[in-house]
Steps between C-alpha positions, in 0.01 A plus 500: 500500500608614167186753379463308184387208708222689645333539177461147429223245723668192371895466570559293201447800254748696659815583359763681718631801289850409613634132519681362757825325445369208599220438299722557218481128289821409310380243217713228242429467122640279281753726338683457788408893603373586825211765551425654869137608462293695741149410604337603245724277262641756329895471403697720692852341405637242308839302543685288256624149683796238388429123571780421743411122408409294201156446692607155613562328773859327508524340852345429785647417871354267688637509858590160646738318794593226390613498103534131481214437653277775298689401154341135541161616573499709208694327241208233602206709452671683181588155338855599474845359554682553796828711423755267646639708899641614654302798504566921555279761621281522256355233191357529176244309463534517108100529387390743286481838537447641757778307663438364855798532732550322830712766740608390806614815580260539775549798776481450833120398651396368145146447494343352183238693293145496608340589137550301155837608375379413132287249319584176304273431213417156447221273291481218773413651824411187695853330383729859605317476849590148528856567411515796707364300831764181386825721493367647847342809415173600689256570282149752675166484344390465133304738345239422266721211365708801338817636701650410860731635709802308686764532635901348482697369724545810673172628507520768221147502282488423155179455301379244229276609263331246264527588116 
């Protein structure tokens, strides 16, 4: 033990005179800098960072087997108009941003996604459930009459959230 230890009863007022790697803390601002910190909190470095990204999301894959089949079932729930087929790979389901793209792209032993992928906002939650169960979605529990999850027509989770 580190003889600076033994001259303290209570371990939360000691302070190692040297500090590991480890407990070193690195720590955002919003001048895009980054600080590492020790500790104690005290600046031992700071680092200038680029955006890479406008700070927006521009699409989002949602990973299904059958495009025809998933382009109904959202068009439906989306209100929109079916793009006349035959379809590729991949669709655009033309909403706004972010952009939701069906990709049928799928690797081998596909298996849909277990967690919400995102969240629809919407100011009727009773009619999007009801939409959601008519187009063949399965929609799980409702919560507090504010959000549910569900999922599409291949079991991927999506979540509604009520405005």
């Amino acid at each position: 033990m580190d003889s600076d230890a033994k001259k303290y009863n209570d371990s939360d007022l000691y302070q190692p005179s040297m500090i590991p790697k480890a407990l070193k803390v690195i720590h955002g601002s919003k001048d895009n800098s980054l600080q590492l910190l020790d500790v104690g909190g005290r600046e031992t470095m700071t680092q200038e960072t680029k955006a890479v990204s406008d700070n927006r999301i521009h699409f989002v894959f949602v990973p299904v087997k059958d495009m025809e089949r998933a382009v109904k079932f959202y068009s439906a729930i989306l209100g929109l108009t079916i793009k006349p087929g035959p379809y590729g790979s991949l669709y655009n389901l033309d909403i706004a941003s972010p952009n939701i793209v069906l990709d049928s792209n799928l690797e081998e032993g596909f298996e849909p996604c277990k967690h919400p992928l995102f969240s629809f906002k919407v100011s009727r939650l009773e009619e999007a459930r009801t939409a959601i169960q008519h187009a063949g979605g399965n929609v799980k529990d409702v919560v507090d009459n504010s959000f549910f999850v569900f999922e599409d027509l291949d079991g991927n989770r999506l979540m509604i959230v009520n405005n």
